[in-house]
C-alpha positions as CSV (number, residue, x, y, z in Angstrom):
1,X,45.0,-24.9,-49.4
2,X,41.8,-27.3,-49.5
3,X,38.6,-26.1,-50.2
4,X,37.7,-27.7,-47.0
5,X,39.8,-25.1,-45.3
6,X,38.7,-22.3,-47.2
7,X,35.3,-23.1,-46.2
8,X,36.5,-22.9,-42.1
9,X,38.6,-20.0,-43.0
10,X,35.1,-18.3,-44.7
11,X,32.4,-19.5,-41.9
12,X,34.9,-18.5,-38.7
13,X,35.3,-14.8,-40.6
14,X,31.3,-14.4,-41.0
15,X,31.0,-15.3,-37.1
16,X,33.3,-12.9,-36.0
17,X,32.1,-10.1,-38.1
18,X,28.4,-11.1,-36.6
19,X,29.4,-11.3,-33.1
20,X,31.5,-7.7,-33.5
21,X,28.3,-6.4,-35.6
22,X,25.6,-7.7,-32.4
23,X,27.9,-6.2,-30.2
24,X,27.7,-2.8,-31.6
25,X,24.0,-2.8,-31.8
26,X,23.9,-3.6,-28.2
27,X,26.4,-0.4,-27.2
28,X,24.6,1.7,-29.5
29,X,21.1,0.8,-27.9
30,X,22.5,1.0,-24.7
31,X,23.6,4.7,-25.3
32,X,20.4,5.7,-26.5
33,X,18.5,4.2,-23.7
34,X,20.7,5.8,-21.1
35,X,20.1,9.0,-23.0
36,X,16.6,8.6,-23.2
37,X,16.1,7.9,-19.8
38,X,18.5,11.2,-18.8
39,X,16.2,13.1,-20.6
40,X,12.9,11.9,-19.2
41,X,14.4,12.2,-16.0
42,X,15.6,8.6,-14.5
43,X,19.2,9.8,-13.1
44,X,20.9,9.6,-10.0
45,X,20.8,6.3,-8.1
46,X,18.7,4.8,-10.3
47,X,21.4,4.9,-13.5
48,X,24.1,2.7,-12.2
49,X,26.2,0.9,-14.6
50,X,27.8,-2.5,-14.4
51,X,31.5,-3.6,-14.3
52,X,32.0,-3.5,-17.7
53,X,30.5,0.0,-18.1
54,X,27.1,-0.4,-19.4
55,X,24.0,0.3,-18.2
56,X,21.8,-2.5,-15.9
57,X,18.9,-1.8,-18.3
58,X,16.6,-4.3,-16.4
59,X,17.7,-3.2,-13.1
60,X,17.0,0.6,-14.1
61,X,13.8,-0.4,-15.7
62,X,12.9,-2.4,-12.0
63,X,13.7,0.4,-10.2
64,X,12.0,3.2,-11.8
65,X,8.9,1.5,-11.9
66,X,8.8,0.7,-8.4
67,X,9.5,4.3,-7.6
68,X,7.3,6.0,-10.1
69,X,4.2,3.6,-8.2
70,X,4.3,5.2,-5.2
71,X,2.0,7.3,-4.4
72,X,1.7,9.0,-1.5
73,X,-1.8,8.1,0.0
74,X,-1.4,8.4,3.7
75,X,1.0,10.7,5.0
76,X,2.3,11.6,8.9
77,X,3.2,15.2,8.8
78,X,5.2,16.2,11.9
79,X,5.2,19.4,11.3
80,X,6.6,20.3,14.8
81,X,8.9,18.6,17.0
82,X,8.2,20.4,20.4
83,X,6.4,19.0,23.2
84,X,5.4,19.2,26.8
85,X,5.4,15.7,27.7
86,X,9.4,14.1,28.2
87,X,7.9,10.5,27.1
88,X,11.1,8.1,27.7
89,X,10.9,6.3,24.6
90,X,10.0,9.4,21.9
91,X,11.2,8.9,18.5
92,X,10.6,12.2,17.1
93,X,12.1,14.6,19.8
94,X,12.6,18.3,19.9
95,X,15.8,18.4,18.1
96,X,14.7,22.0,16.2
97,X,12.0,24.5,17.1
98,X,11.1,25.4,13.6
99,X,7.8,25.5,12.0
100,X,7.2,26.3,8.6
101,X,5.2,29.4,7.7
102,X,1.4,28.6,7.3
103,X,1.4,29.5,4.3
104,X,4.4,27.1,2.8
105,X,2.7,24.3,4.7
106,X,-0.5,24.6,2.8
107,X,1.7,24.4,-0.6
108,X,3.6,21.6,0.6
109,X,-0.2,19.6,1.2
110,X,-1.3,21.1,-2.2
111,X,1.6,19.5,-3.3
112,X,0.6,15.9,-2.0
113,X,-3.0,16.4,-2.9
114,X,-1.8,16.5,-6.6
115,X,-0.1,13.5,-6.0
116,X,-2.6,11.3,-5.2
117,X,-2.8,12.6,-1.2
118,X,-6.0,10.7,0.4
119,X,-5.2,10.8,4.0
120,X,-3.2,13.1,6.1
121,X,-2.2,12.7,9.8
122,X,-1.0,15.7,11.8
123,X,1.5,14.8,14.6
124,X,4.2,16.2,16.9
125,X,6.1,17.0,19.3
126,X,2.8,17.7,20.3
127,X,0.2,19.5,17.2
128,X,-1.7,21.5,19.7
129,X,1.1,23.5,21.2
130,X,2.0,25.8,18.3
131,X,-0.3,29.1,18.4
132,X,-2.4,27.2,20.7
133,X,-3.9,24.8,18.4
134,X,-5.6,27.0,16.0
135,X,-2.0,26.6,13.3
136,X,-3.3,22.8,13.2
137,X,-6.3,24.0,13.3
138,X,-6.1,26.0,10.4
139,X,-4.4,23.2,8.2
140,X,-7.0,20.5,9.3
141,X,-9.7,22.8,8.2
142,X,-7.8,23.6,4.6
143,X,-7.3,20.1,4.1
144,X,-10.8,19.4,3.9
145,X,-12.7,22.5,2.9
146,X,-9.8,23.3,0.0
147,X,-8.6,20.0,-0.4
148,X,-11.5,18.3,-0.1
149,X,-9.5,15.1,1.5
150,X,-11.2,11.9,2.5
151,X,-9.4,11.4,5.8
152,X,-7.7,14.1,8.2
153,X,-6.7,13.0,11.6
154,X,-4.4,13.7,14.7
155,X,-2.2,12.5,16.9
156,X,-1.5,14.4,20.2
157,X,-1.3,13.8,24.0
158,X,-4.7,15.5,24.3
159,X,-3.4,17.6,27.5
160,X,-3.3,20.9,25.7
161,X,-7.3,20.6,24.0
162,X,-9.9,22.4,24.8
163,X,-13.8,21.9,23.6
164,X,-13.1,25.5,21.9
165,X,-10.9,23.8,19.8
166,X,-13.7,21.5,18.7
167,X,-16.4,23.9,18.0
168,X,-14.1,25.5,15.6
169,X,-12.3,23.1,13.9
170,X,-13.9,19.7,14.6
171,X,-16.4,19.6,11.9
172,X,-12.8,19.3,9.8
173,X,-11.5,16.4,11.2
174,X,-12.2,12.6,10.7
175,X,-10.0,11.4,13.3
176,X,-8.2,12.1,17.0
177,X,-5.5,9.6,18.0
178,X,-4.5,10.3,21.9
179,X,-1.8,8.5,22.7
180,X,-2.2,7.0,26.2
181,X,0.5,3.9,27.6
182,X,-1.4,3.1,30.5
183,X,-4.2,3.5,32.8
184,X,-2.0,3.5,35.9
185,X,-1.3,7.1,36.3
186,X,2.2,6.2,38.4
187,X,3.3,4.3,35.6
188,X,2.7,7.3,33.2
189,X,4.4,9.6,35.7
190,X,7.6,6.9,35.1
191,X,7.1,6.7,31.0
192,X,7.0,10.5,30.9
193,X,3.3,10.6,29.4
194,X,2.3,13.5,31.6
195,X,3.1,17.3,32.6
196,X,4.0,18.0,35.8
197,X,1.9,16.3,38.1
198,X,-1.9,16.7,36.1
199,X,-3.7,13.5,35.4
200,X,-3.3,12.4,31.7
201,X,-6.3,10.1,32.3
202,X,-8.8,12.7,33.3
203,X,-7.8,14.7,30.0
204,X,-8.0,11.0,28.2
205,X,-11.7,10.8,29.3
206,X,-12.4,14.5,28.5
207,X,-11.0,14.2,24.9
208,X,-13.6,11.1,24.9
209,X,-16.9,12.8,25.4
210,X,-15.9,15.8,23.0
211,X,-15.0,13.3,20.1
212,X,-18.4,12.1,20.8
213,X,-19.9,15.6,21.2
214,X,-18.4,16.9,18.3
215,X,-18.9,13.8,16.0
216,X,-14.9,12.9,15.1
217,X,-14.1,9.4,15.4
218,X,-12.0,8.4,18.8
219,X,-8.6,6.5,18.7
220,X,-6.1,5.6,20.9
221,X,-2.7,5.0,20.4
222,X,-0.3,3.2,23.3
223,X,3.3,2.2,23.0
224,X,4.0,-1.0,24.9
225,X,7.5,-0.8,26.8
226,X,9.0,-2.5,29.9
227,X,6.8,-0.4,32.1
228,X,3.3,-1.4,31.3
229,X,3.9,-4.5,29.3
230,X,2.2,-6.9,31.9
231,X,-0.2,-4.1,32.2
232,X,-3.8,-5.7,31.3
233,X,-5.8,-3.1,29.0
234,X,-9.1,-4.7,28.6
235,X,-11.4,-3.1,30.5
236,X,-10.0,0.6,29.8
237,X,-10.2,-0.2,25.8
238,X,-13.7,-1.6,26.2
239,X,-14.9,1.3,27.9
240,X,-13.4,4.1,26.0
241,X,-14.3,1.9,22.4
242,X,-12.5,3.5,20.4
243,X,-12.8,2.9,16.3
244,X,-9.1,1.8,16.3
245,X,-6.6,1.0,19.4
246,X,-2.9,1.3,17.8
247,X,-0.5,-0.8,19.8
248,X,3.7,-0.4,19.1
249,X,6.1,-2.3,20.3
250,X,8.8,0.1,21.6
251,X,11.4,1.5,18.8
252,X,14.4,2.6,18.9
253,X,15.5,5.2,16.3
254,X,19.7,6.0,16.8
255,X,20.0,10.0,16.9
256,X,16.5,10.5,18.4
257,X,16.0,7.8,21.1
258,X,19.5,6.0,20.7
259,X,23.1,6.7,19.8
260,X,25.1,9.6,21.3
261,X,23.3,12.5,19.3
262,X,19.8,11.4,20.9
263,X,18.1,13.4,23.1
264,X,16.8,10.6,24.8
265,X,17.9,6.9,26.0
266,X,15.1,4.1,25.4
267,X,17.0,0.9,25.8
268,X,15.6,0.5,28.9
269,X,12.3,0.8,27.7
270,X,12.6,-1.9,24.8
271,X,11.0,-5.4,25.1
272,X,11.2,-8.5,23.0
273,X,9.2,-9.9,20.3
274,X,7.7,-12.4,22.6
275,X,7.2,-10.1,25.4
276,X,5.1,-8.1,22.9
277,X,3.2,-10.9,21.5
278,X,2.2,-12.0,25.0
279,X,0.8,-8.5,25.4
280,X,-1.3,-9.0,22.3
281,X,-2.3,-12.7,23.0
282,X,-3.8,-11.6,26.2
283,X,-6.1,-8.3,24.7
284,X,-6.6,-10.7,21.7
285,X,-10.3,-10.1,22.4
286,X,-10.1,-6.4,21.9
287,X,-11.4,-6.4,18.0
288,X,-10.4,-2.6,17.1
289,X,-7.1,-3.4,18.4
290,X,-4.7,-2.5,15.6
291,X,-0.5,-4.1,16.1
292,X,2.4,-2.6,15.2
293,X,5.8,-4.9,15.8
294,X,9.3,-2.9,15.2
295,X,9.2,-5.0,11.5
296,X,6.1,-3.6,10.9
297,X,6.6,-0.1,11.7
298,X,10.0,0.7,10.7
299,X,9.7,1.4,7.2
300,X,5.6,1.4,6.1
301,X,5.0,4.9,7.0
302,X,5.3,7.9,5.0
303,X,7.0,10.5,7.5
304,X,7.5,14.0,6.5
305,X,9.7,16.2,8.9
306,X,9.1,19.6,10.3
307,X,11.0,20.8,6.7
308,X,8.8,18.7,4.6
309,X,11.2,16.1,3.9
310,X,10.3,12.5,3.7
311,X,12.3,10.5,6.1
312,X,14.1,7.1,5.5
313,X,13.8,4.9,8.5
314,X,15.2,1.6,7.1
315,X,18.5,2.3,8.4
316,X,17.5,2.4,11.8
317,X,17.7,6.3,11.8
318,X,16.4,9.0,10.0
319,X,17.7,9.5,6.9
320,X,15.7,13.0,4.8
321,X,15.1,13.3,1.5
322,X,15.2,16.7,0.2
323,X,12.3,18.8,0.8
324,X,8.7,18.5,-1.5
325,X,8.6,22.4,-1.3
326,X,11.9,22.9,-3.5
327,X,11.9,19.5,-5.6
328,X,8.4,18.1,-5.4
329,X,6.6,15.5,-4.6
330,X,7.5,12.5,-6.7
331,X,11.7,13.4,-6.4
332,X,11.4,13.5,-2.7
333,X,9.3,10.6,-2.0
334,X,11.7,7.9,-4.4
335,X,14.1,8.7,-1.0
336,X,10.8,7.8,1.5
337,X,12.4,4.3,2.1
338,X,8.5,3.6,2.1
339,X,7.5,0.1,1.4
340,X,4.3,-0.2,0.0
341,X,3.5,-3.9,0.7
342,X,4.3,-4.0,4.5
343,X,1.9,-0.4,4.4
344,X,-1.2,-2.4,3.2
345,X,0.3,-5.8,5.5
346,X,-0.2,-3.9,8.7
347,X,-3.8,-2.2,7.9
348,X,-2.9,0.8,7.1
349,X,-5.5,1.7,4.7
350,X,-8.9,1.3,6.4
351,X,-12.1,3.0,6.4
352,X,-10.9,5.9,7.4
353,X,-13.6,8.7,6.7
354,X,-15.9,9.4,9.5
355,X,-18.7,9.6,7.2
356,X,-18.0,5.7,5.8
357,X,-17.8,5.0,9.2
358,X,-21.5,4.7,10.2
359,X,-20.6,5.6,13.6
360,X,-23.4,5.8,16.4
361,X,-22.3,9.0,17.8
């Protein structure tokens, strides 16, 4: 045996016994960071490990930083689902009747103010039809007098307010979207956006002068659809000024306005991109006007359900987390399916306290 061998023989052993030695460190740091983790509370989908067994530990590392950035700034609570309008295209439809008790929904907002809650928007089904209004009214008014938010708005099809509502409650709020799809009242009569035969215009205009009466910053909100997409807005927006006019382009959610559980069918509503583009080139002079494509929309809103569960719209449906009232705030909301970047990418945090506005009431 040379000593030329030997000397192979001797280097080849020391390699091995490195490689097996760097191996074992890497298992054994690998367990303790999976264990670590565990016990801070990373589990679940966010602990996946590879084909070999071990734990992705930059892929774990990615994932629960993402998640444990979000905060929950600006959040649409749909607290109810029932309405009195049977709009074609609605993608939050009366599929239950509950409400929660007044008193869980104020600790579910407590809940979301100590997670970095700023702004909250109240929307339906319609807001104003449970106990008459005053249930919203009561939470709008907590919001800011307990909660001391920045920002607390609406959304409702303004048929079931009255000015009494205002003189209570309005002092509370920052903001009252009323959703209105055109000025044509046939064509609102063929969306659904009405009750019966009543003008939804005349209670447009109404709403109008008591947001200016009452000192809460006006906003309109209009879905564009087959029906009114050649409709030409200018005028109508111009007249009514609001602070912000929200413009959608038609979605369609399967199980609420698609599929075979929905309770509605809005295929026949839905336009194309360039359809809805043409509607914006041709109000492009309409500054407060605000766009929303199907992209935009689909997954940059935080969305909590009549239960208080943030839903997950990336799918194309609905998917719910579990509720904020039984596992809290930041749990729930890593299932949100909320995308941050796209949030900010379509405008969605603005001046949005009606004393920054500076408005000339």
């Amino acid at each position: 045996m040379t000593d030329s061998w030997r000397l192979a023989m001797s280097f080849s052993t020391q390699v091995v016994f490195v490689k097996m030695s760097l191996q074992l460190c890497i298992s054994n740091i690998q367990h303790i960071f999976a264990t670590v983790l565990a016990w801070i509370g990373v589990r679940g989908p966010q602990v996946r490990l590879t084909s070999t067994g071990k734990v992705n530990l930059v892929k774990v590392l990615e994932n629960n930083i993402s998640q444990t950035a979000t905060t929950p700034s600006s959040v649409n609570y749909h607290f109810t689902r029932q309405c009195n309008y049977k709009c074609g295209f609605c993608f939050h439809t009366a599929k239950t009747s509950f409400v929660l008790p007044i008193e869980e929904a104020k600790r579910g907002l407590q809940l979301l103010k100590q997670s970095g809650l700023e702004k909250m928007n109240f929307s339906g089904g319609e807001p104003f039809l449970q106990d008459r209004g005053d249930f919203l009214g009561k939470l709008v008014q907590y919001c800011k007098q307990d909660l001391h938010l920045p920002s607390v708005s609406i959304v409702s099809n303004g048929s079931l307010i009255r000015e009494r509502w205002f003189q209570k409650y309005g002092q509370y709020l920052d903001i009252l979207a009323i959703s209105c799809d055109s000025f044509d009242e046939d064509t609102n009569q063929t969306i659904g956006r009405a009750q019966g035969r009543k003008s939804h215009l005349d209670n447009l205009i109404k709403v109008r002068e008591w947001c200016r009466d009452y000192k809460v910053a006006f906003k309109i909100n209009s879905v564009i659809n087959t029906f009114n997409v050649n409709e030409d807005m200018r005028e109508n927006i111009s007249e009514l000024n609001p602070v912000r006019w929200k413009v959608f382009q038609c979605l369609l959610i399967d199980g609420e306005n698609a599929g075979e559980n929905s309770l509605r069918e809005a295929e026949r509503f839905v336009i194309s991109d360039q359809q809805f583009q043409d509607f914006l080139d041709r109000h492009s002079t309409i500054s407060c006007l605000v766009p929303e494509s199907n992209q935009k929309m689909r997954d940059s809103y935080l969305i909590l359900d009549e239960y208080m569960r943030f839903l997950d719209c990336r799918e194309g449906r609905k998917d719910p987390s579990k509720s904020i009232l039984d596992v809290g705030v930041e749990e729930a909301i890593q299932f949100s399916g909320f995308d941050e970047k796209m949030f900010l990418k379509r405008g969605g945090k603005y001046v949005w306290s009606k004393a920054d506005m500076r408005l000339e009431w």
